[in-house]
Backbone bond lengths (Angstrom), bond angles and torsions (degrees), N, CA, C in turn:
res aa  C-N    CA-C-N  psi(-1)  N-CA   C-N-CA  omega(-1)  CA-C   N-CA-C  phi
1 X - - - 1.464 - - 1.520 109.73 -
2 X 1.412 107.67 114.35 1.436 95.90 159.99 1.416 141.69 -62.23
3 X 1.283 118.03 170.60 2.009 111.73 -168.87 1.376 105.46 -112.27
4 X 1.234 119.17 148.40 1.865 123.34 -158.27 1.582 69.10 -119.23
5 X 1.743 125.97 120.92 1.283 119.31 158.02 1.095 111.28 -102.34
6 X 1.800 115.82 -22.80 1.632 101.05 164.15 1.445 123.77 -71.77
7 X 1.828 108.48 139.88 1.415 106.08 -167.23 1.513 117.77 85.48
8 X 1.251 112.48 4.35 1.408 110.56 -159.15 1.640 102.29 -103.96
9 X 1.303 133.33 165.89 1.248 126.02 162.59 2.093 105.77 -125.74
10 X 1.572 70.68 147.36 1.932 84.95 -158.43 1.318 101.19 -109.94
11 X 1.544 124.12 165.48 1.125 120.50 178.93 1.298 97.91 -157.04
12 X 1.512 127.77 102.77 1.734 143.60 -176.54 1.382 113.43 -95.85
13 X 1.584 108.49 107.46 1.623 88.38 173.81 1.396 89.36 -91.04
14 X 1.559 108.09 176.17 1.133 147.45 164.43 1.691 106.75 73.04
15 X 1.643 107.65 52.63 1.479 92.74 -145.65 1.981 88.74 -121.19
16 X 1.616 112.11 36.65 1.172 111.67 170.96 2.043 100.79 -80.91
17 X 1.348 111.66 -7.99 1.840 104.29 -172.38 1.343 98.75 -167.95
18 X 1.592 102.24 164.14 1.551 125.14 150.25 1.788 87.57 67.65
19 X 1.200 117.40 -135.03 1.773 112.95 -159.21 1.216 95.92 -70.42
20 X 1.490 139.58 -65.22 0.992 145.74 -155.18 1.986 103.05 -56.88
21 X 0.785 126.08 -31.59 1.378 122.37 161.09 1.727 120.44 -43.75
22 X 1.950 79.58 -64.15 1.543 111.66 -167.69 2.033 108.20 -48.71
23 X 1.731 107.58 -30.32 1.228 123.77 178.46 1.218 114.11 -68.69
24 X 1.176 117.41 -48.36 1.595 135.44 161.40 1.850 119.95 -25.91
25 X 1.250 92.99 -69.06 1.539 108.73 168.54 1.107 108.70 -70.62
26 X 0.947 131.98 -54.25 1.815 129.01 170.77 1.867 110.90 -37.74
27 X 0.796 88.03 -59.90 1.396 100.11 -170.72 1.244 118.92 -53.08
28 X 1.660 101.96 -56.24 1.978 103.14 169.84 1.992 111.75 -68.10
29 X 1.706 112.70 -23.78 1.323 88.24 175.51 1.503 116.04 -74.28
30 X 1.245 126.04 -15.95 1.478 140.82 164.01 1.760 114.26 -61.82
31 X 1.007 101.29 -2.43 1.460 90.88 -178.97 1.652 150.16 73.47
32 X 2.199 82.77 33.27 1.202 96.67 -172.71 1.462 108.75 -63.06
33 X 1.664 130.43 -174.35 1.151 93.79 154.99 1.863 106.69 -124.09
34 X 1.208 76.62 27.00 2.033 71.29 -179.17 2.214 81.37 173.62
35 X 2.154 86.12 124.62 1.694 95.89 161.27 1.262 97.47 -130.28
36 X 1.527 95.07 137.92 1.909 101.97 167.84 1.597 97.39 -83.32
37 X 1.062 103.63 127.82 2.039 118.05 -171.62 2.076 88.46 -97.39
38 X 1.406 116.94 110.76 1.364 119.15 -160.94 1.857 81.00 -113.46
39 X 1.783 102.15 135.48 1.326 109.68 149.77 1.464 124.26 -162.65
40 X 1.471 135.67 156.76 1.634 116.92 -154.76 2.265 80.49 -61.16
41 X 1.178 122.93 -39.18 1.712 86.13 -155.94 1.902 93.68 -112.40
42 X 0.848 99.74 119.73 1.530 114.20 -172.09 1.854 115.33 -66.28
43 X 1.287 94.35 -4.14 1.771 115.90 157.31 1.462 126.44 -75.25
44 X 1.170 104.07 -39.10 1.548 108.22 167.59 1.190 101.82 -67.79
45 X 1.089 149.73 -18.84 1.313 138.55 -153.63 1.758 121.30 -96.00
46 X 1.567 102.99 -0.10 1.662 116.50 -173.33 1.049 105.66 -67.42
47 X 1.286 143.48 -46.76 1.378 127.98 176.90 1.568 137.10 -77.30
48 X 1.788 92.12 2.82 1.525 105.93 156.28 1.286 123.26 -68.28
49 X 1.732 90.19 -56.41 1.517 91.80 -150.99 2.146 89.79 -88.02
50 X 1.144 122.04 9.14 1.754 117.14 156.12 1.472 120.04 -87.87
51 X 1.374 110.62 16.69 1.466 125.99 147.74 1.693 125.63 -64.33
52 X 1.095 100.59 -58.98 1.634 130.11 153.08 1.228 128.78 -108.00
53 X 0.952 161.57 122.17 1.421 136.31 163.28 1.324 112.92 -99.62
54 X 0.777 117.49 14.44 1.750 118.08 -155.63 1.969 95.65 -132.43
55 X 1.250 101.19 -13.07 1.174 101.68 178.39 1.215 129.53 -134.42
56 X 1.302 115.59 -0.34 1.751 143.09 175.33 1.309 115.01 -101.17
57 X 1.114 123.33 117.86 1.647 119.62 178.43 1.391 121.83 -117.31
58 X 1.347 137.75 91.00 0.979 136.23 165.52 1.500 133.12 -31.16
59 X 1.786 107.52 129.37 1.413 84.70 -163.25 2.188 86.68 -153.58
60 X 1.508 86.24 151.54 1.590 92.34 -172.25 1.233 109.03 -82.76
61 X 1.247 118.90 132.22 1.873 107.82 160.97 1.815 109.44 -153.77
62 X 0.821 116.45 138.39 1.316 116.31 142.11 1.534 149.49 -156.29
63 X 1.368 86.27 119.58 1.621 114.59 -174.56 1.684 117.50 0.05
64 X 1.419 114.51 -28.72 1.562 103.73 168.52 2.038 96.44 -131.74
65 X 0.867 97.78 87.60 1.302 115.05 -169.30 1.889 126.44 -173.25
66 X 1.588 99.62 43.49 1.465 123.73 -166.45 1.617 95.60 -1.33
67 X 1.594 116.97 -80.80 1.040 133.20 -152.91 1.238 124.88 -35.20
68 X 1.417 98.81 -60.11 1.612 119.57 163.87 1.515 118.62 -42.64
69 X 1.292 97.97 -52.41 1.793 105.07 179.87 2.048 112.85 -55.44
70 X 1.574 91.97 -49.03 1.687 99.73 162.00 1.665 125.26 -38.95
71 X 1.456 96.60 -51.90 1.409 111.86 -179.16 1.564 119.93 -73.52
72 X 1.196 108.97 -51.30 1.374 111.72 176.49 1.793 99.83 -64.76
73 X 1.237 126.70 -43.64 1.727 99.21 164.43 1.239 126.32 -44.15
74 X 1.439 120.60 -42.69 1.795 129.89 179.24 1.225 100.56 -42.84
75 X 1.693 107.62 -86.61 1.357 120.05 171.79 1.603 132.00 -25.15
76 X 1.391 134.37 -48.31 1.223 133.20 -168.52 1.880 94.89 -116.59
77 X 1.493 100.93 64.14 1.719 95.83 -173.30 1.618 99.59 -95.10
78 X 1.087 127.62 49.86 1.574 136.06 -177.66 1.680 115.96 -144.13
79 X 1.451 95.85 -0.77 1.506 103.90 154.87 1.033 134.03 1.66
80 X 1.676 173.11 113.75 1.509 125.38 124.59 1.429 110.16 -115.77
81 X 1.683 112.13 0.59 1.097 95.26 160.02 2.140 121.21 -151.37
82 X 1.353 99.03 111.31 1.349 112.36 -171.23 1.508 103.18 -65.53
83 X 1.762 110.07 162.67 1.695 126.12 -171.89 1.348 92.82 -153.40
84 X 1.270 133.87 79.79 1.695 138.06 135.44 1.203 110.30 -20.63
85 X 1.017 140.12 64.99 1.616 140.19 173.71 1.741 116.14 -98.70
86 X 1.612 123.40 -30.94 1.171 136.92 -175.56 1.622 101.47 -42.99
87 X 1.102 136.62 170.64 1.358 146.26 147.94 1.622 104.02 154.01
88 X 1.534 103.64 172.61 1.657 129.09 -136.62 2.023 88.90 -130.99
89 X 1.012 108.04 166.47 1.753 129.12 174.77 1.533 100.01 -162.09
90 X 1.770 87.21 139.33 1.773 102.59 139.14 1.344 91.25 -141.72
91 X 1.785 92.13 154.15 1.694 103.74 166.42 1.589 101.39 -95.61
92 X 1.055 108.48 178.99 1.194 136.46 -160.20 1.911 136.39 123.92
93 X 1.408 94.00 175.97 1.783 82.87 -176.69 1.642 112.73 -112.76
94 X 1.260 148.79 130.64 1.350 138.23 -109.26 1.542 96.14 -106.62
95 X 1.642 128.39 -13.36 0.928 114.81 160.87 1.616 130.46 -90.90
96 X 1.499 103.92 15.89 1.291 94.85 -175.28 1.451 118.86 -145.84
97 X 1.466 99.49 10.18 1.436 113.79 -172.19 1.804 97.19 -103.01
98 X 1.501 84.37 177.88 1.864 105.55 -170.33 1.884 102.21 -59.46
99 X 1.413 108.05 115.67 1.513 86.52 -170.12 1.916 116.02 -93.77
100 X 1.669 90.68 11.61 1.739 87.44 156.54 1.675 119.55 -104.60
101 X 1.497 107.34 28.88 1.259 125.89 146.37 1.589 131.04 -70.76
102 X 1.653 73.56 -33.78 2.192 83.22 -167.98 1.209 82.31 -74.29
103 X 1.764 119.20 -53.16 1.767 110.61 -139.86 1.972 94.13 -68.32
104 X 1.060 104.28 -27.37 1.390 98.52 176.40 1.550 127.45 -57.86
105 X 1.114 120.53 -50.04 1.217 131.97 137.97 1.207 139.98 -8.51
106 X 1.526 113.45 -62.88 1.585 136.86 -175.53 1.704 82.50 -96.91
107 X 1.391 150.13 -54.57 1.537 106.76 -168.09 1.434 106.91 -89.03
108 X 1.320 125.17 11.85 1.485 111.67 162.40 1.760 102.46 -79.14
109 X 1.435 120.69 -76.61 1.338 123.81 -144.08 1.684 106.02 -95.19
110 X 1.115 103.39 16.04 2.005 119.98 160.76 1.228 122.43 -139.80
111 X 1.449 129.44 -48.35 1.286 132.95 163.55 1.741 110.55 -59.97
112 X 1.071 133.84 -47.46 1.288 150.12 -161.55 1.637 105.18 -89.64
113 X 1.290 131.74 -33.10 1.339 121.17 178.97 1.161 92.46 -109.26
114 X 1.381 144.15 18.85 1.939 147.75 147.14 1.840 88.91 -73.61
115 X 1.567 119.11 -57.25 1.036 92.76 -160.73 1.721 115.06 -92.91
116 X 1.251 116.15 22.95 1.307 116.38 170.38 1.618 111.14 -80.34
117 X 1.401 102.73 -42.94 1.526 128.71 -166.36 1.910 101.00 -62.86
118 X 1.448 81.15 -59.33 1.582 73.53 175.40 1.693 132.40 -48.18
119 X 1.876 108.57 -53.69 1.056 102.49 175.23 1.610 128.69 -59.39
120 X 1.510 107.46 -22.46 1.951 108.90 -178.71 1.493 93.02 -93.59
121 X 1.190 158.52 -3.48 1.178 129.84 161.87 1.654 134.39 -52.25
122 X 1.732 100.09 -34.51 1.659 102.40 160.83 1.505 109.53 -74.84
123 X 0.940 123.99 -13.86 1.320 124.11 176.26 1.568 106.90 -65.46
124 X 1.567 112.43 -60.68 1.325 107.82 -179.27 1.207 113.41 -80.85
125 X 1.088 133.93 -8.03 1.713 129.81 161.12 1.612 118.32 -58.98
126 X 1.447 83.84 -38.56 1.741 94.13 179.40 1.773 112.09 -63.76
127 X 1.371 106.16 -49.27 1.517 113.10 164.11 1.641 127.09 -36.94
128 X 1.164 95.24 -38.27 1.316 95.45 -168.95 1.429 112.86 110.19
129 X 1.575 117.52 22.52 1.276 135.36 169.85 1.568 116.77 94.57
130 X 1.203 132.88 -166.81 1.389 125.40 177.75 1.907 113.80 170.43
131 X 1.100 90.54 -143.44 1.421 98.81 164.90 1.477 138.06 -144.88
132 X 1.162 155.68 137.97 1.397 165.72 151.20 1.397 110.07 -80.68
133 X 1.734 106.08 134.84 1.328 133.58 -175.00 1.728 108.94 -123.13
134 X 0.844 128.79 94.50 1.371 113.49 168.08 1.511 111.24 -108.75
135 X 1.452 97.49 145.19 1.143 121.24 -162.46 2.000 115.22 -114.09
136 X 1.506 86.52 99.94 1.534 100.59 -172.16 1.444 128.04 -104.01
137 X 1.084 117.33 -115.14 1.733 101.88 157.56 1.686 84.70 178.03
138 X 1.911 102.48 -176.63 1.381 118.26 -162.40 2.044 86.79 -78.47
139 X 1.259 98.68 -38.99 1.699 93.58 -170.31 1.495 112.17 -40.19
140 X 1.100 117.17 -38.53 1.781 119.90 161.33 1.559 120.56 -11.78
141 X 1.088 105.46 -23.51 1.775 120.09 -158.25 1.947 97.29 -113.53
142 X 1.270 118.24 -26.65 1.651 93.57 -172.94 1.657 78.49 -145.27
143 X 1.691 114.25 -170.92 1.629 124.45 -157.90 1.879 72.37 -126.53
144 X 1.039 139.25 53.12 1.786 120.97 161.04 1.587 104.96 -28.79
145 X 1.356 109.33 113.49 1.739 119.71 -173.18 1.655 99.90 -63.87
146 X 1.251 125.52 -39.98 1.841 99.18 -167.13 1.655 100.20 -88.09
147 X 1.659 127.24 6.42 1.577 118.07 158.58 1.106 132.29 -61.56
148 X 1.586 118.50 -6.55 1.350 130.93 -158.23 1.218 113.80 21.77
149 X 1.487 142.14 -126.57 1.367 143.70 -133.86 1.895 87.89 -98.68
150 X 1.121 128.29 0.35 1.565 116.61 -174.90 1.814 103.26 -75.10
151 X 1.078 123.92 -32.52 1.554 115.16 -166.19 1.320 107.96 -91.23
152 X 1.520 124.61 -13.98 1.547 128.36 -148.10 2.208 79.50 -106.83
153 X 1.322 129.45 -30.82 1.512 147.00 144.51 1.248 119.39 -33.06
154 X 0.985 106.67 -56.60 1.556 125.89 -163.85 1.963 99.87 -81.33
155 X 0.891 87.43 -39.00 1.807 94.05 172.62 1.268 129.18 -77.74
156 X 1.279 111.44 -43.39 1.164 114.19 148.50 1.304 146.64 -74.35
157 X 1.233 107.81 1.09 1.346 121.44 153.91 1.410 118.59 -97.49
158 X 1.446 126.78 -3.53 1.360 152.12 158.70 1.961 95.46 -49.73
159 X 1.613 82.65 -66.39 1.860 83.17 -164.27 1.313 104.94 -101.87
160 X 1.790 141.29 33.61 0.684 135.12 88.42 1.579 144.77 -44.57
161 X 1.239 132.55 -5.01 1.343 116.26 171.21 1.383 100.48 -116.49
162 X 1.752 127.77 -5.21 1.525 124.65 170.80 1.425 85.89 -77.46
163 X 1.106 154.23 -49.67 1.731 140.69 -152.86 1.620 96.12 -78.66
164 X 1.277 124.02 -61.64 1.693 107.31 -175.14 1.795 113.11 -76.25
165 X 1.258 110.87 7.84 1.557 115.39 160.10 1.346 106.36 -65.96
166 X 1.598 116.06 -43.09 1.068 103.79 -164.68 1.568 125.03 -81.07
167 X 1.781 95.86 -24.10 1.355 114.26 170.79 1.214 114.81 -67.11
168 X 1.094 138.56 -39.81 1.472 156.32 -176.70 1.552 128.85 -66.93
169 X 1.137 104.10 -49.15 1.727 109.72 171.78 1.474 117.57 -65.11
170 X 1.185 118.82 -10.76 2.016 104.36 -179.01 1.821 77.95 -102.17
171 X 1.239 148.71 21.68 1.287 132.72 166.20 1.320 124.09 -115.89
172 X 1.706 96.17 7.59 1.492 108.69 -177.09 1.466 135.30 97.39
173 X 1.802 106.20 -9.46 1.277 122.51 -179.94 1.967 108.75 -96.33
174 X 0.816 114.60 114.87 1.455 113.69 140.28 1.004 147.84 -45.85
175 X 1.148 132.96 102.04 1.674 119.49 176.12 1.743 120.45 -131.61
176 X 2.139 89.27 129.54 1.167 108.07 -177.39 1.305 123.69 -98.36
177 X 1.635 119.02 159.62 1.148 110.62 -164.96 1.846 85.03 -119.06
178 X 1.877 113.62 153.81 1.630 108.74 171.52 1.321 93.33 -136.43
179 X 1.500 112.10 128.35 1.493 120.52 173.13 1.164 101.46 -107.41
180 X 1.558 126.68 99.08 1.855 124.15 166.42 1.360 80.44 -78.79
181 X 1.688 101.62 164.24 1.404 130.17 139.70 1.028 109.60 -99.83
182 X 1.464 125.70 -154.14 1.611 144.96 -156.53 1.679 95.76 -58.42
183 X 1.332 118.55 116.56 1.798 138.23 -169.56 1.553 81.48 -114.17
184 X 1.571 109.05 142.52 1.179 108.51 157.82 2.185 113.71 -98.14
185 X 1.342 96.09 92.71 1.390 127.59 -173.19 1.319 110.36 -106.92
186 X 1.435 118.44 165.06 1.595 130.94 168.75 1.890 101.18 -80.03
187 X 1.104 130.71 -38.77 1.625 128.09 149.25 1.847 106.09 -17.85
188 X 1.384 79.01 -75.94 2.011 92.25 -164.97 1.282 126.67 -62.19
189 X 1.463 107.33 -17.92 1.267 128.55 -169.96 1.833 106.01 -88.99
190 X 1.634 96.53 -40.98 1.635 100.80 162.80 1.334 116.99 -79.35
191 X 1.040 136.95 -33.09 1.728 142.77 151.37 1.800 88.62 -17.92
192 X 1.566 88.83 -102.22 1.333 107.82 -160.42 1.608 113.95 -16.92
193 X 1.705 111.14 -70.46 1.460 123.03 153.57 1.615 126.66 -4.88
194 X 1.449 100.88 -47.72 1.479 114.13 -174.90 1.546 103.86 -96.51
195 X 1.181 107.65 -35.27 1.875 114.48 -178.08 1.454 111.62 -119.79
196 X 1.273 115.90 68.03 1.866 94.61 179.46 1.474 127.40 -66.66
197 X 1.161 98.12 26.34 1.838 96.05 169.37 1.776 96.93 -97.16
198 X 1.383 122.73 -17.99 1.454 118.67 169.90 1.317 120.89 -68.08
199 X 1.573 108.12 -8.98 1.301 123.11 161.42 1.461 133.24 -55.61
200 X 1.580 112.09 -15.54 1.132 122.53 -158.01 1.544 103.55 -127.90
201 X 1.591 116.48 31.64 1.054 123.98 153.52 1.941 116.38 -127.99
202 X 1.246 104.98 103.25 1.521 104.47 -179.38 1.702 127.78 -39.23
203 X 0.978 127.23 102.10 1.257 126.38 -172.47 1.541 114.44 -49.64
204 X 1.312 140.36 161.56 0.999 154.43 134.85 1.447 110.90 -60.84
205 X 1.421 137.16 146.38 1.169 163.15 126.14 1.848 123.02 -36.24
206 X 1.440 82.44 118.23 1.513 77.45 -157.81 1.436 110.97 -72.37
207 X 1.396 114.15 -14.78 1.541 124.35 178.53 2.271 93.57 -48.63
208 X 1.376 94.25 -71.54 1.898 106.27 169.52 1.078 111.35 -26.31
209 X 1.555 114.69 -61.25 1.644 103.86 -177.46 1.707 125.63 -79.33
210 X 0.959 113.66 0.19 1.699 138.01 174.01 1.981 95.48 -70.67
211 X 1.583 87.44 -63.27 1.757 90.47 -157.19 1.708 100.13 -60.49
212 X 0.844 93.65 -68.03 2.027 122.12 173.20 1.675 102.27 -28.44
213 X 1.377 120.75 -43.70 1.375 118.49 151.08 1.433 138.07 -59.97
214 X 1.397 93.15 -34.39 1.691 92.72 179.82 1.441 83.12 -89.07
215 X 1.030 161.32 -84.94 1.579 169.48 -165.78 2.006 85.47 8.75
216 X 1.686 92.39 -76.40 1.276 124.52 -164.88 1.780 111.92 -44.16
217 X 1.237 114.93 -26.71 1.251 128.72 -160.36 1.420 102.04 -103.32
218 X 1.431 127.53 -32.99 1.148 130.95 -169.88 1.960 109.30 -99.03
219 X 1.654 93.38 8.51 1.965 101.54 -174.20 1.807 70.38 -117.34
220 X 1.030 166.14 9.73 1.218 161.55 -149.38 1.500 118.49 14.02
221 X 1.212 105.04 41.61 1.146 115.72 171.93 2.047 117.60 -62.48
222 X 1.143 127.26 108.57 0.989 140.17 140.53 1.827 134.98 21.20
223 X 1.820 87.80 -89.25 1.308 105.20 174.77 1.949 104.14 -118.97
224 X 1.113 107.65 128.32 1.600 91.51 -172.68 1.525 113.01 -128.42
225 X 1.188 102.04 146.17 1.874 99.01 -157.74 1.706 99.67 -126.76
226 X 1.203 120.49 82.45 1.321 145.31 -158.88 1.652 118.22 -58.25
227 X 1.314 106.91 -39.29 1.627 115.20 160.26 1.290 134.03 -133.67
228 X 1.212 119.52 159.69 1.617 133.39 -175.73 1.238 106.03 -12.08
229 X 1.877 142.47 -66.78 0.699 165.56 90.85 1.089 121.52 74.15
230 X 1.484 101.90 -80.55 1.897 144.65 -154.92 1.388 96.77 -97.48
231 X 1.647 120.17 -34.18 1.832 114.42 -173.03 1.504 77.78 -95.56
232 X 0.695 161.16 -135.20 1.638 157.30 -171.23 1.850 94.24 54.37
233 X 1.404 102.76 -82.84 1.397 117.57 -156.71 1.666 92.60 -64.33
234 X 1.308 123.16 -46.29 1.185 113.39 -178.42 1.479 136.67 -59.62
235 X 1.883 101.97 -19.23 1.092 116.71 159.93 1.754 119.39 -50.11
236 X 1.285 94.64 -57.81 1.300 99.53 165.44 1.061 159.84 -129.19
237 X 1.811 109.21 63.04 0.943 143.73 61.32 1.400 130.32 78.20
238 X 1.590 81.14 -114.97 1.529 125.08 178.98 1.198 105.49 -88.47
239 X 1.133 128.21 -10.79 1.714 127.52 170.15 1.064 144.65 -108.78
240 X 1.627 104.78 -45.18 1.479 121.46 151.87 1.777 126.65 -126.42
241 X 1.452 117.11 69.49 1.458 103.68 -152.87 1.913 104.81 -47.41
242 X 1.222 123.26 -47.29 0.998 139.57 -168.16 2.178 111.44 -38.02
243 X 1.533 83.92 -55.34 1.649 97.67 -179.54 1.785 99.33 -56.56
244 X 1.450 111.00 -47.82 1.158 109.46 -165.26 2.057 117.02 -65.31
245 X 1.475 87.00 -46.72 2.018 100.22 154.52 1.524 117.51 -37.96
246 X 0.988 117.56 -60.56 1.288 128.08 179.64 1.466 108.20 -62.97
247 X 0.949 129.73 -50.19 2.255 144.27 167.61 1.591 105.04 -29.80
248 X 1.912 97.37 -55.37 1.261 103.54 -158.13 1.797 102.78 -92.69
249 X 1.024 102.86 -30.91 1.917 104.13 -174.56 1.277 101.38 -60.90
250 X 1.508 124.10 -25.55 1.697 121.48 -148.36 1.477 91.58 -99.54
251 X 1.455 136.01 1.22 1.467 136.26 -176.37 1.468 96.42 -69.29
C-alpha cells in the first residue's frame, strides 16, 4: 500500500537530529499536516518544532521508558502514520565488550521500537488504519565485529517488522522497512572515530535519506534502500546475501 503524506499526520521518534530531524522537514515540505517531533528530552527539540510551529508538536518519549511510550500514545492520538527512527549504539567487539552495552542496545532499538509499535497500533486502527516505517539500516544483513550489539538489533528488528507486516496488513496498516547505509550523522561520525576504516565510505546526507524515504513510502515500496550506498547492498541482497555478509563483516 502506498502512503498519502499529504494531509497526513506523522509521528518521528528520535527526531531531535541526524535523519530523524531530516524526516521532520521532509515531511512538512510534503505536506504533512501536523508531526509529533518525539525525543527522550523535549528541549532538544526547539529548533524542530521552529520550523513550523503551528504544525510540529513536540513530544516526550523514550523507547525504554514504558510510561512515556503510554503517554506519548495519549498525546499524539491522531496518528496515521508512525517512523521508528529513535535508536542507541556502542562500538565494540561482542566478545569482549561491556555486555550491558549490548543489552542496552537490543532493548532500546528492538525491545523499545516493539514497544512503541505496539502502543500506536490502536491508535492507527482507531484512524482508520495507516502506516509504519521502521527505520533500520544495511547492517541488518551481516554482524560487522567492532558494531557490537548494533547489527545483531538492527536484525532483529529486520524480522521484527516482516512478522507484524504480516499481522498488520489485513488490519489496514502497512509496514515499511528503511535500510540507510553510511548517513552523515553524529552515530557515523562516532563510528568512524571508533573505526576509521568507516571512514572510507562517503556518507549520504541525511536530508537524501529523509526524501528517498518518503519517495519510497509514497511508491509503496516495501523494503526501501534510501541511498547510493544502501540500494547497492540491497542489490545484493537479493542476489547474493552471502557475498554481501562477507563485504560487510570484512569492514
Amino acid at each position: 500500500m502506498s502512503v498519502h503524506v499529504e494531509g497526513s499526520t506523522v509521528l518521528v521518534t528520535g527526531a531531535n537530529r541526524g535523519i530523524g530531524r531530516a524526516l521532520v522537514s521532509a515531511f512538512l515540505a510534503r505536506g504533512a499536516r501536523r508531526v509529533h517531533a518525539a525525543a527522550r528530552n523535549p528541549a532538544a527539540l526547539e529548533p524542530v518544532v521552529a520550523e513550523a510551529p503551528d504544525r510540529v508538536v513536540p513530544l516526550a518519549l523514550d523507547l525504554t521508558v514504558p510510561a512515556t511510550v503510554e503517554a506519548a500514545a495519549e498525546a499524539a492520538s491522531d496518528v496515521t502514520l508512525l517512523v521508528n527512527n529513535a535508536g542507541t549504539h556502542a562500538m565494540g567487539h561482542l566478545l569482549d565488550m561491556d555486555l550491558g552495552a549490548v543489552e542496552g542496545v537490543m532493548r532500546t532499538n528492538f525491545l523499545g521500537t516493539l514497544r512503541v509499535l505496539r502502543a500506536f497500533v490502536p491508535v492507527l486502527e482507531r484512524n482508520g488504519g495507516g502506516a509504519v516505517a521502521n527505520v533500520i539500516s544495511i547492517g541488518a544483513f551481516a554482524g560487522t565485529p567492532s558494531l557490537g550489539g548494533y547489527p545483531a538489533s538492527k536484525a532483529a528488528l529486520h524480522l521484527m517488522t516482516q512478522a507484524v507486516r504480516a499481522d498488520l496488513g489485513p488490519r489496514g496498516i502497512a509496514v515499511h522497512a528503511v535500510f540507510p547505509g553510511p548517513v552523515d550523522t553524529d552515530m557515523f561520525a562516532y563510528a568512524a572515530r571508533c573505526e576509521p576504516s568507516f571512514g572510507e565510505f562517503p556518507p549520504a546526507s541525511a536530508a537524501e535519506v529523509a526524501a528517498a524515504t518518503i519517495d519510497g513510502l509514497e511508491a509503496g515500496e516495501e523494503d526501501i534502500f534510501p541511498d547510493a550506498f544502501a540500494a547497492q547492498a540491497g542489490r545484493e541482497w537479493r542476489a547474493d546475501p552471502k557475498a554481501l555478509e562477507k563485504r560487510l563483516t570484512d569492514i
